[in-house]
Wavefront OBJ file of the C-alpha trace (Angstrom):
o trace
v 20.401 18.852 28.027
v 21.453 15.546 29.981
v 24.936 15.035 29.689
v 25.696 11.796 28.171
v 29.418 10.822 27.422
v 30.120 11.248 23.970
v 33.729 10.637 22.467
v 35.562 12.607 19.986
v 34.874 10.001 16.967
v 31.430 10.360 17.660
v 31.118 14.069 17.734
v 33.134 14.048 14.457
v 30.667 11.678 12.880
v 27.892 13.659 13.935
v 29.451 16.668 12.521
v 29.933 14.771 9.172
v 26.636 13.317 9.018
v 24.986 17.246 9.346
v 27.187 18.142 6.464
v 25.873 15.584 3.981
v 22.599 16.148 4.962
v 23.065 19.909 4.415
v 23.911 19.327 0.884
v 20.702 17.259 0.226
v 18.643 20.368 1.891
v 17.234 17.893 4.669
v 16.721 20.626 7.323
v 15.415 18.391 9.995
v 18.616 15.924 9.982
v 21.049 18.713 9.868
v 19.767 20.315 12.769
v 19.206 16.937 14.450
v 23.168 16.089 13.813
v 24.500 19.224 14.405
v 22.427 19.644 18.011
v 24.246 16.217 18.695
v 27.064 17.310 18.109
v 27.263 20.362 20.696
v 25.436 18.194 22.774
v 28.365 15.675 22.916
v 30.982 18.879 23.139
v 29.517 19.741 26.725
v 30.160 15.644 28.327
v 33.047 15.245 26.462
v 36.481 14.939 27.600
v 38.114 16.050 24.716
v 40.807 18.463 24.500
v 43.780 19.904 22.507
v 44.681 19.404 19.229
v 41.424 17.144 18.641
v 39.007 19.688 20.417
v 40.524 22.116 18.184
v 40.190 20.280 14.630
v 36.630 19.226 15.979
v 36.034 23.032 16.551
v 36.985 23.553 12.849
v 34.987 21.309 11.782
v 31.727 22.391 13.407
v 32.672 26.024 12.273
v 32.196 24.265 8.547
v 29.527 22.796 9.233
v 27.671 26.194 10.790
v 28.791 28.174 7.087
v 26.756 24.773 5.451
v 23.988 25.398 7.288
v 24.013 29.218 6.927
v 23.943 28.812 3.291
v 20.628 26.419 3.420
v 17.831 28.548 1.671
v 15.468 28.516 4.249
v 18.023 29.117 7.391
v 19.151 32.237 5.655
v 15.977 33.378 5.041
v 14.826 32.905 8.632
v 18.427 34.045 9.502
v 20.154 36.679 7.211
v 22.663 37.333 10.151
v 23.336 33.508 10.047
v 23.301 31.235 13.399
v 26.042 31.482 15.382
v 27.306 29.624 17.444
v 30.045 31.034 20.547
v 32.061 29.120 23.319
v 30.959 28.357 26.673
v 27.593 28.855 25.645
v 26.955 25.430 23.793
v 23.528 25.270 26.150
v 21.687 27.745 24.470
v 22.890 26.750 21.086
v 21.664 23.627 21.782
v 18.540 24.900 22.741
v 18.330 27.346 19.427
v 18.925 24.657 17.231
v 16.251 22.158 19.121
v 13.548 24.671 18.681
v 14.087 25.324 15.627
v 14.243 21.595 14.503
v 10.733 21.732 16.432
v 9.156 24.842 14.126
v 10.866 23.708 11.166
v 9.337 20.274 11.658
v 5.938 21.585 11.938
v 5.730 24.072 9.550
v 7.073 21.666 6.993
v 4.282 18.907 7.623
v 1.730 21.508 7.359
v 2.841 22.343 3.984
v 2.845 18.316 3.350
v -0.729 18.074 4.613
v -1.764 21.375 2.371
v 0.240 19.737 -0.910
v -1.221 16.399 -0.414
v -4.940 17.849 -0.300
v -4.417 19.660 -3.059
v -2.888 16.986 -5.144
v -5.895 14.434 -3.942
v -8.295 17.033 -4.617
v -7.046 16.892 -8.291
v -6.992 13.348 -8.237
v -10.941 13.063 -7.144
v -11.900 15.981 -9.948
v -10.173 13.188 -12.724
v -11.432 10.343 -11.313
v -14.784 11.849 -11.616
v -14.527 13.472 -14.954
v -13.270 9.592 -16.449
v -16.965 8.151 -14.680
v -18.780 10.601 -16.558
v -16.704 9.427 -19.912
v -17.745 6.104 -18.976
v -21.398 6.979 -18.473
v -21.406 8.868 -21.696
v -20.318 5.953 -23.825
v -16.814 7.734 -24.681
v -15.108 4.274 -22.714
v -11.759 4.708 -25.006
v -11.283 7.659 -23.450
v -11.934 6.964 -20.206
v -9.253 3.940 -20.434
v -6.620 6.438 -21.700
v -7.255 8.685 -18.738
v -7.471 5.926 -15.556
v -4.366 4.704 -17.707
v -3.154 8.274 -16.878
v -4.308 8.807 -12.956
v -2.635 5.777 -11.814
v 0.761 6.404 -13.884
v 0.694 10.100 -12.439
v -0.677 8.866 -9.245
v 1.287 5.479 -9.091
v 2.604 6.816 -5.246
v -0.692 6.952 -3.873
v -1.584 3.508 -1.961
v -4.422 1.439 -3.342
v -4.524 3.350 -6.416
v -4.729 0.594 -8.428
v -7.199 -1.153 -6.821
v -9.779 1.735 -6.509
v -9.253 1.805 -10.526
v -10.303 -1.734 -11.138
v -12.933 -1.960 -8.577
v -14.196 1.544 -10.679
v -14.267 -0.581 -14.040
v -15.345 -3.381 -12.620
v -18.500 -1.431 -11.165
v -18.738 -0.070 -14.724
v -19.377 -3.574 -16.210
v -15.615 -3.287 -17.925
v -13.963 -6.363 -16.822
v -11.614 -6.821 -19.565
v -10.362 -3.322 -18.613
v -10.195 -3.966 -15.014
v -8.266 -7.234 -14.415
v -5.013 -5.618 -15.100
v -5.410 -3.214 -12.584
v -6.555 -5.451 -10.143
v -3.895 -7.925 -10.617
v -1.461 -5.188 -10.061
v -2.978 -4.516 -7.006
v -2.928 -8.109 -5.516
v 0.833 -8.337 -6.028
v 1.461 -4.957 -4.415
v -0.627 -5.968 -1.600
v -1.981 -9.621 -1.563
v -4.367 -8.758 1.199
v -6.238 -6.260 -0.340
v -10.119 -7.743 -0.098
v -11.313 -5.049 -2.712
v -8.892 -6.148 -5.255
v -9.561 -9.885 -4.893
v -13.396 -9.542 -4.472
v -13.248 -7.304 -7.766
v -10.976 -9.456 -9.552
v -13.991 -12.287 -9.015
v -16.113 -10.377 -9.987
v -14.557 -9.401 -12.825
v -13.712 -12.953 -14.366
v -17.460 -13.870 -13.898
v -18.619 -10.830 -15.449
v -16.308 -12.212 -18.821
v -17.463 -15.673 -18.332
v -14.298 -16.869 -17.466
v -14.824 -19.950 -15.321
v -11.731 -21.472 -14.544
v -10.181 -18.373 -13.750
v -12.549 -16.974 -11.986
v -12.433 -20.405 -9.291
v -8.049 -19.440 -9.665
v -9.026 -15.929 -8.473
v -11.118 -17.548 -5.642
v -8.888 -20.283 -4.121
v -5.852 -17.384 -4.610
v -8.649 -15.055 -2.086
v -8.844 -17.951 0.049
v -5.161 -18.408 0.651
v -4.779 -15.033 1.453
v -7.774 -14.016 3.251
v -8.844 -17.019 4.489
v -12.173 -19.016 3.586
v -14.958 -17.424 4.184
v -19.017 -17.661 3.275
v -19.547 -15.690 0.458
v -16.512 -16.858 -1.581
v -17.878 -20.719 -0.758
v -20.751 -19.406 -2.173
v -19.201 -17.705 -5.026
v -17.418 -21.272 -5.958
v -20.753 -23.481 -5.821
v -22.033 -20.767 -8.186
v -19.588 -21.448 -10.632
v -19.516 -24.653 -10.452
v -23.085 -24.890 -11.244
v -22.804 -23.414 -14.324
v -19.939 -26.466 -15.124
v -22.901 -29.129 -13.720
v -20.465 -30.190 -11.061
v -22.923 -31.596 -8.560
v -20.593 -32.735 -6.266
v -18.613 -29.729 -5.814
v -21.849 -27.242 -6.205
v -23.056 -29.101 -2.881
v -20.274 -28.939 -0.957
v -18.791 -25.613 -1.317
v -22.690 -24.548 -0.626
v -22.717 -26.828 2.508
v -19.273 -25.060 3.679
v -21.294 -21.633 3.261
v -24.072 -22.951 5.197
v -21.838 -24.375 7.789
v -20.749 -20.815 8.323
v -24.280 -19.178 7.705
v -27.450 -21.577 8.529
v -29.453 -18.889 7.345
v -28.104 -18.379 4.264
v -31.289 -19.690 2.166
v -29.107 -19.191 -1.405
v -26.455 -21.725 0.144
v -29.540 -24.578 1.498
v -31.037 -23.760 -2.174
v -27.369 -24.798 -3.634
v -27.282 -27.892 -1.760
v -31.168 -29.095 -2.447
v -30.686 -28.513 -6.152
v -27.338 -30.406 -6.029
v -27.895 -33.161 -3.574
v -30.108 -35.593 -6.045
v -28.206 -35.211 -8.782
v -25.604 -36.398 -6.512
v -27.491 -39.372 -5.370
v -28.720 -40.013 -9.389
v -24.950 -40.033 -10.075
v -24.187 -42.338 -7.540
v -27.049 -44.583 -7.975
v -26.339 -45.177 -12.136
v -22.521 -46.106 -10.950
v -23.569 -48.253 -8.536
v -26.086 -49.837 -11.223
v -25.302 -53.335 -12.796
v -23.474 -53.585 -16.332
v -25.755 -54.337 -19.088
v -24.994 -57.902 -20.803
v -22.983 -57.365 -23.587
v -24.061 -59.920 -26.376
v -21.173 -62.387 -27.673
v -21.392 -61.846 -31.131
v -18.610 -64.664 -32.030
v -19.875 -67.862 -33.500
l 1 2 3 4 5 6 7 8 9 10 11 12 13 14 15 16 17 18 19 20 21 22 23 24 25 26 27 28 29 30 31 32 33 34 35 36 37 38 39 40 41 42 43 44 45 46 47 48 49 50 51 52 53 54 55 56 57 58 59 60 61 62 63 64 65 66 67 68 69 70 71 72 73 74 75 76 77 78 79 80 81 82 83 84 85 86 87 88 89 90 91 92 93 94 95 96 97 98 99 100 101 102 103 104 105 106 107 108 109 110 111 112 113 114 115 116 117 118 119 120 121 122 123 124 125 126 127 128 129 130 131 132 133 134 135 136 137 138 139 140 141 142 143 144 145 146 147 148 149 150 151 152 153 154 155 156 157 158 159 160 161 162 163 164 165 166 167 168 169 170 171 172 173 174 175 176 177 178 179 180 181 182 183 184 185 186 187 188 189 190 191 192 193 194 195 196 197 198 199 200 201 202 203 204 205 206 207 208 209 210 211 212 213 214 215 216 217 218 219 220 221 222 223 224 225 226 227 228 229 230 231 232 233 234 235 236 237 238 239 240 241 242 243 244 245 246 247 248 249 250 251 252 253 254 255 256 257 258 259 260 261 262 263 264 265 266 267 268 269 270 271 272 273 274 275 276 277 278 279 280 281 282 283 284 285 286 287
């Protein structure tokens, strides 16, 4: 126990601090505070009437911690703490901040298994409503796994990318979205958001979801590829050929990109060419 100056004030605000925390049950910080506290009693150069109201209020603080359910079932005598031997007190309360710790992630680990394992066995059981045709009900229960399971990170976003996979796009794109503005990084989500407004024919949204990928993510080859698609389908020559050319840029071998561009590069040049053409005489028909 190094010994570290430690004034009166802050011996009495460690003291105070252990209290409150006794009276939300947090083991870990009342221990922590009140081992502070006896820490700072052994540099300090306190004495008197101070050391004495101190004293009195550490002596409270020792009956809160007492009457914690778990310290009085590891301790039905209670700790106790006596003068002059604030070392080993110290020492007591350290280690038992130490087991405490551990025992108590253990049982976090073990709960959080548990409570995956059930959400795995409902996730499962709403894909086999989805396979059977019974799709209502599997909406009402992935509308009930990510309410219950709302606290589990990416939840959301292993929904949607689940409907989406199922062909229900519709159903997914709420999810999704809800994903992207807890985390606007989240590749899944945007890639399955893509997907999801192509799968409903949704054009213009479907190029929103891509440039929104784009900001976040950065470009990349497949979603250049993904927005010469769909701009095929709008007969947009100009930007079919070079959103494929910026995929082929980054891919040379991408043969569905040089396809892209050879498919959109005369129609380009037939565009051009009829602009460029001269303007037919038009016939004064005045007299």
């Amino acid at each position: 126990m190094s010994a570290k100056f430690r004034s009166a004030k802050d011996i009495r605000e460690d003291i105070a601090r252990a209290r409150a925390y006794a009276k939300k049950s947090d083991y870990l910080r009342t221990l922590s505070c009140l081992a502070s506290a006896i820490k700072g009693m052994v540099s300090s150069q306190v004495f008197g009437v101070e050391k004495f109201e101190i004293q009195a209020h550490l002596d409270e603080a020792l009956r809160d911690l007492n009457k914690m359910k778990m310290i009085r079932k590891l301790f039905p005598e209670g700790l106790k703490y006596q003068k002059g031997k604030e070392k080993a007190f110290y020492q007591t309360l350290m280690r038992l901040h130490k087991k405490l710790g551990e025992a108590m992630e253990k049982a976090r680990i073990t709960k959080l298994r548990k409570r995956l394992a059930v959400l795995d066995d409902n996730l499962i059981k709403a894909a086999q409503l989805v396979k059977a045709g019974n799709q209502l009900e599997a909406r009402k229960l992935y509308s009930k796994i990510a309410e219950y399971f709302q606290d589990v990170e990416g939840i959301n976003s292993d929904i949607g990318n689940r409907l989406a996979s199922f062909g229900m796009f519709p159903e997914a794109v709420p999810y999704l979205q809800k994903a992207l503005e807890i985390q606007n990084t989240d590749s899944r989500a945007h890639s399955a958001l893509i997907l999801s407004y192509e799968g409903m024919k949704e054009t213009g949204r479907a190029m929103a979801a891509i440039k929104d990928a784009m900001r976040w993510l950065g470009p990349n080859e497949s979603l250049y590829l993904r927005m010469a698609k769909l701009h095929l389908t709008k007969r947009e020559w100009g930007e079919v050929f070079n959103n494929a050319k910026a995929a082929y840029d980054r891919n040379p071998l991408n043969a569905e990109a040089a396809k892209l561009m050879k498919q959109a590069e005369p129609k380009i040049f037939s565009a051009a060419k009829g602009k460029n053409a001269a303007p037919k005489k038009i016939h004064d028909l005045s007299f």
